[in-house]
N, C-alpha and C positions, 0 to 999 in steps of 0.2 A: 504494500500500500504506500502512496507517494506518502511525502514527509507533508504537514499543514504546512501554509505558506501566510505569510504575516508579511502585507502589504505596509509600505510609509507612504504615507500622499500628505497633498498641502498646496498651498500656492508657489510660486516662486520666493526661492532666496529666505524660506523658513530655517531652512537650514535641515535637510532633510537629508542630504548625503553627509553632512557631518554626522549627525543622530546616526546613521547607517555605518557608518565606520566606528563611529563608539562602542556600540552594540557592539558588531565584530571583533572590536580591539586590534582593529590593522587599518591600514588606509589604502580601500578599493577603490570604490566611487572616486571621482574626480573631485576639488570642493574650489568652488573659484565665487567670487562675487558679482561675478556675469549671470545675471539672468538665464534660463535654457540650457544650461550646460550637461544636464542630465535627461539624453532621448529617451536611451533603452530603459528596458527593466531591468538591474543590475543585481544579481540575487549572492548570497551565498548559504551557507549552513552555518546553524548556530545552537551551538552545544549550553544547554545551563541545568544545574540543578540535573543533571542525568538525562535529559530531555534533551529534541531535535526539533527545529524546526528552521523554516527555508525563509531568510530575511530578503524582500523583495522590494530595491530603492526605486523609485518611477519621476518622471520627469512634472514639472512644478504644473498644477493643473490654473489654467486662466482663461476664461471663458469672453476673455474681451477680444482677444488678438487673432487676426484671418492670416496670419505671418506664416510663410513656408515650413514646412513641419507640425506646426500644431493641431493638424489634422491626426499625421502619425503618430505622435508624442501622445493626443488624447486616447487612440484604437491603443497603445499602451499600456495605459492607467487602466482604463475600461479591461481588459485583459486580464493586468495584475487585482481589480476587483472583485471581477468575475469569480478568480482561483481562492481569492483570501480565504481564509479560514478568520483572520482577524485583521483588522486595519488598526496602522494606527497614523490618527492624524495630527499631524504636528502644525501648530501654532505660532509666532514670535511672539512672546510677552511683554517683551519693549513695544513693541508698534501696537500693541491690543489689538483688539477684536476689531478684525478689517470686513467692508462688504462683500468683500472674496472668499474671507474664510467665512460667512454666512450661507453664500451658495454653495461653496465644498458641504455644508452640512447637510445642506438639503438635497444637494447631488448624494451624500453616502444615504439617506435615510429608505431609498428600496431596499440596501446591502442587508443581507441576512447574517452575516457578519459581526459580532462585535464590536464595538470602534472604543479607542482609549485615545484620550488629548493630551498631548505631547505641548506643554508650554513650553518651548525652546528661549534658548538665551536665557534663563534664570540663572545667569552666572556667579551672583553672593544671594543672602537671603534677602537682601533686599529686595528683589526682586520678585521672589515669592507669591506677594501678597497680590502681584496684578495675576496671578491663576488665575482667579478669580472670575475673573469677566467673562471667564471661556465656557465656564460652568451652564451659561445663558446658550450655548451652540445645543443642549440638548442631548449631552453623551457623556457619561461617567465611568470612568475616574480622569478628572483630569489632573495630569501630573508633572508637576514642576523640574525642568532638566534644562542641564547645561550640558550638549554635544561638546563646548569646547573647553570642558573642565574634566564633564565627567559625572557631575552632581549628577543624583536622583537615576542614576544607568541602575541599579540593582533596583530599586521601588519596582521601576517601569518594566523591566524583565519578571520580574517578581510575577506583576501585573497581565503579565502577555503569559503566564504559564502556567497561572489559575483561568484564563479563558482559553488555552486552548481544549482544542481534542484528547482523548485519551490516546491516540495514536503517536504523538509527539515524543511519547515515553520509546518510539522505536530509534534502534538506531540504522543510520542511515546503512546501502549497500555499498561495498566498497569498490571504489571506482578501478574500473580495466584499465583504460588508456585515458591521457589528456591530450588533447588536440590540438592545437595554436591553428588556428585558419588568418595566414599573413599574405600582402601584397600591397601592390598599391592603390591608389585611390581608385575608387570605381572598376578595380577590376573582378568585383562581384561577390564579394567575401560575405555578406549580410544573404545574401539571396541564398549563395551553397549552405550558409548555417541554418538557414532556415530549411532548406529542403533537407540536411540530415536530419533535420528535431521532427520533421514534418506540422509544424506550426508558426503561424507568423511571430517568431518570437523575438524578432529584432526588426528595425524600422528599414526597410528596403527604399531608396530613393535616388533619382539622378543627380540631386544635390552634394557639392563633393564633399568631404567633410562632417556626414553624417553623423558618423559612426565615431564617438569621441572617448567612451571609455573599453578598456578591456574587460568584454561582459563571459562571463562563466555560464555557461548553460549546461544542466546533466540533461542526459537523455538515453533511451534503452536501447539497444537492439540485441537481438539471437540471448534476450537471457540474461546480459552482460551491462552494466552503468559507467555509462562515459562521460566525459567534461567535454564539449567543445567551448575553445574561447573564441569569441570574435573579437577583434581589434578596429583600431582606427588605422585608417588606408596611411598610408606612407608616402611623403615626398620630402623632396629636397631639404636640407635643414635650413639652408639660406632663405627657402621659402617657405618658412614656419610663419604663420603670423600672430602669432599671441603665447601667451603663457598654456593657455586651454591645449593647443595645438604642440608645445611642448612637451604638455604632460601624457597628451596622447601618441604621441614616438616615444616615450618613455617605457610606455604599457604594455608596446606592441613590441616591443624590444624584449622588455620582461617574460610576455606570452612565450617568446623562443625560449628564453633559459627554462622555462618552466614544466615544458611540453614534453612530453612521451615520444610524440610523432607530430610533425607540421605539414601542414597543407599552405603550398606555396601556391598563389594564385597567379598566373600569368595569364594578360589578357590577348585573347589570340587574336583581335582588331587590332589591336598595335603593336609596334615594336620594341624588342628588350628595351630598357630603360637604365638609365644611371640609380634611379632608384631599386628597380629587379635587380640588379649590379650589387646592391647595398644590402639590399635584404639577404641576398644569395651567402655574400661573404659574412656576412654575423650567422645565420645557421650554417655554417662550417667551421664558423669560429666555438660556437657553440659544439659543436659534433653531435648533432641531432637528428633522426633520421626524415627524409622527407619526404613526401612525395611531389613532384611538380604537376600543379592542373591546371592544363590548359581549356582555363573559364573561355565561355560563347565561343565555340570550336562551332559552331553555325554559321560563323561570319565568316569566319576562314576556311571553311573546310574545299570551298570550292578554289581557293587559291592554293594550295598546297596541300600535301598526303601529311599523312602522322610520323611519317618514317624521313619524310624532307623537314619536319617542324621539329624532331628527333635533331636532326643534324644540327638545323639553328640554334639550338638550344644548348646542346653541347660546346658549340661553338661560343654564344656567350656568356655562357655560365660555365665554365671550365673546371670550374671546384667541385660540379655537384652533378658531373657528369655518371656518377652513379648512379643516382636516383633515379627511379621509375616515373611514367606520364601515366599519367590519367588524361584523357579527352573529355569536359564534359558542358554541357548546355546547362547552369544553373537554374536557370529561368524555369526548363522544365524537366529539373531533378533528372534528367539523363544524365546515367553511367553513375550517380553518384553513391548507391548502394555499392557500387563496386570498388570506390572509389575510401571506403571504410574498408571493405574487406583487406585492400592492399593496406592501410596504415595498417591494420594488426598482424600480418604478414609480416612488416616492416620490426615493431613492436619486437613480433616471438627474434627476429633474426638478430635485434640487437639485444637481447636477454638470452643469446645463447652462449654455450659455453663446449670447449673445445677442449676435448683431452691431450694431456702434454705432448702425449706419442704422437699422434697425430697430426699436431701442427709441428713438429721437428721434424718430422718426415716431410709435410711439404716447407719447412722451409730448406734443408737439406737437397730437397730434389731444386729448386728457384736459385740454390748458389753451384750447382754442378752448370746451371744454364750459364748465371750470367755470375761470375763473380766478382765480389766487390770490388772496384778501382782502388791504386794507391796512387795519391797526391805526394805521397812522401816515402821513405824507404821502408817504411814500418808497414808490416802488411797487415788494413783490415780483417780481421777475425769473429765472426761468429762463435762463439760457444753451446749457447740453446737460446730456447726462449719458452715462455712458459703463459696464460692467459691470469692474468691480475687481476683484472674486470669484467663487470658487465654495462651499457649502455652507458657509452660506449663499449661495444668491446676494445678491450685495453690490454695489448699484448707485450710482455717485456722480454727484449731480447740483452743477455747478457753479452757483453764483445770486451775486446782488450781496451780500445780508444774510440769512445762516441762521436771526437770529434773527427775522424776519419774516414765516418760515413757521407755521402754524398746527398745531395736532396733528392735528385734523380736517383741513387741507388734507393734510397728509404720507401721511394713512389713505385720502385719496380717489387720491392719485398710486400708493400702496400696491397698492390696490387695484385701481385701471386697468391694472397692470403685470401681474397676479394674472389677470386676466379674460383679457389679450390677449397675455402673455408666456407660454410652454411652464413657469410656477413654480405653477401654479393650485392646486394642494393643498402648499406649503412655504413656511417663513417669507422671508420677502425681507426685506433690510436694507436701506433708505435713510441714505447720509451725505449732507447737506449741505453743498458746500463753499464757501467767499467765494471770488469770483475775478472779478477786477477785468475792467472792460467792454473795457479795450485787449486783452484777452489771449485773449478769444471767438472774435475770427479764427482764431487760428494755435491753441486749443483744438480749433476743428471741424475746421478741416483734419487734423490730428493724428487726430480721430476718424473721417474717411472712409478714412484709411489704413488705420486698422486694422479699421472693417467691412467692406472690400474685401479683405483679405487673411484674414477667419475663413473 
């Protein structure tokens, strides 16, 4: 059974991503004094008291403005209302009781829902006392909190876990795989999320710049609970324009270190980009596995084959010429079922693990082909090598002098391991380590014990 989901609504600039980060105890949401800064429903889990429940931030409701988006941003809230289990609607207690937050009241009163009033900004006790006013909105308990202190976080949690469901007391399924779905601006990243959830759970629009925080969304398939993140589209840093737009190359950046497996979006209407260039080189800096999808393959498909767009792509992404393509038409969720099955493909290959013997033997066999160069009279030397890691897999090879090895020889050992190890579409890591020629003995030994015992 899903986790309850506890909605935060309000007008603008209540301060309702702060409250959401509170709650949390990290800092998701985005929190800027710009109006609108919050489209999506920006959700996480939230552990109290033994209990779960799905914290759900939603963008500032105002029922005055016909502004680009606030059509989406409302089909949002309406959404996150729909699911709640519990609302809670946050107030500013400096400003009192606005005419906006009178219709937010009368807008929640169909909601079947419970609703709790969040007097925000009660930052000393002084403050307190204007609760009060809110009492008049027709929903109890209202409770006095300060997002940027902290005041009144356990009352209100308190609060939110005597109305929930009995079901709250579950705890969540443990998540499979994390997702990061990254690219740049408009090359379809909201659309493909929403066709994996199969729900409009993020705001789809021509508008560039949409898409401003890194939103977490779990979703099922075959039995299994995943996270995909959606990010903010990616460009130039020179042509960043504001703080907002900073914080969201931050996010999207973060989304890569964070991810299991990334879905790289290139849009097959245009050409690589300095930004695809940039994306590319931080998920290999990262050593992540990815897969590249080539988003509205509809547009292009009659200009070029999948095996001529293969080639371009190797050509300008040369780091991550290992990684698999997916083809897919977001728009209408074509290939993109298939398109998960490859990440968790991806997932098992870098969570595997290779017995000693086995990878000594092919790298044994990869230095009879080509063996290492000497730059100097000292001749490079293998000894063994052994797997350290998993995801990356992380193989260390013991040698006489690391620094003897060449980048080209490391790429060709790289590569042999890539061809003939179960890693053939994931970054592998080679370390190098010096280890003295007396110590090679009781090294190998050490290694047949442990490839006899995987």
């Amino acid at each position: 059974m899903p986790l309850p989901k506890v909605a935060i609504v309000g007008r603008p600039n209540v301060g309702k991503s702060s409250l959401f980060n509170t709650l949390a105890r990290r800092r998701i949401a985005i929190v800027e004094p710009t109006a609108g800064v919050t489209r999506d429903r920006v959700a996480t889990l939230i552990e109290a008291g033994g209990r779960w429940f799905e914290l759900v931030d939603t963008g500032g409701m105002d029922f005055r403005t016909e502004a680009d988006l606030a059509a989406d941003v409302a089909g949002q809230i309406e959404f996150a209302l729909a699911e709640a289990a519990l609302v809670v609607f946050v107030v500013d207690v400096r400003d009192g009781r606005q005419v906006l937050d009178e219709q937010i009241a009368r807008r929640l009163r169909p909601t079947d829902a419970p609703v709790i009033v969040a007097a925000n900004k009660a930052d000393h006790a002084g403050h307190e006392a204007g609760a009060a006013d809110f009492h008049a909105l027709g929903y109890e308990p209202v409770l006095a909190v300060s997002a940027k202190h902290g005041r009144g976080r356990s009352d209100l949690l308190e609060a939110i876990l005597e109305r929930l469901p009995a079901e709250a007391a579950e705890t969540p399924a443990d998540v499979a795989m994390r997702i990061a779905i990254v690219g740049k601006r408009n090359a379809g990243k909201s659309t493909l999320l929403n066709a994996l959830v199969g729900a409009e759970r993020v705001i789809v629009s021509e508008t560039p710049g949409t898409t401003r925080d890194a939103v977490d969304i779990r979703f099922e398939k075959d039995g299994l609970t995943y996270v995909a993140i959606d990010t903010a589209g990616v460009r130039k840093r020179k042509s960043l324009a504001s703080d907002i737009e900073f914080y969201s190359l931050a996010r999207a950046m973060e989304s890569i270190r964070r991810a299991d497996v990334v879905l790289f979006l290139i849009d097959a209407a245009v050409p690589v980009s300095q930004v695809d260039k940039h994306l590319a080189a931080e998920i290999e800096k990262q050593a992540r596995p990815v897969v590249l999808v080539v988003n509205k393959w509809d547009l292009a498909k009659g200009r070029a084959g999948s095996d001529e767009f293969a080639e371009y792509l190797t050509k300008m992404l040369p780091g991550l010429d290992y990684a698999p393509l997916a083809f897919t038409t977001a728009a209408e969720a074509r290939n993109v079922p298939a398109t998960i099955d490859l990440a968790r493909a991806l997932f098992k290959q870098a969570h595997t693990r290779v017995p000693t013997g086995a990878l000594n033997r092919v790298l044994r066999s990869a230095m009879r082909e080509n063996q290492p160069p000497s730059p100097t009279a000292t001749l490079p030397k293998i000894y063994y090598a052994t797997q350290v890691a998993v995801a990356p897999p992380t193989i260390a090879l013991f040698v006489n002098h690391p620094d003897l090895f060449t980048q080209s020889y490391r790429r060709f050992i790289e590569n042999r391991m890539r061809d003939e190890l179960p890693f053939a579409e994931v970054p592998i890591r080679l370390l190098f380590r010096a280890r003295r020629p007396e110590d090679e003995r009781a090294g190998r030994g050490k290694g047949r014990s442990r490839g006899q015992s995987t």
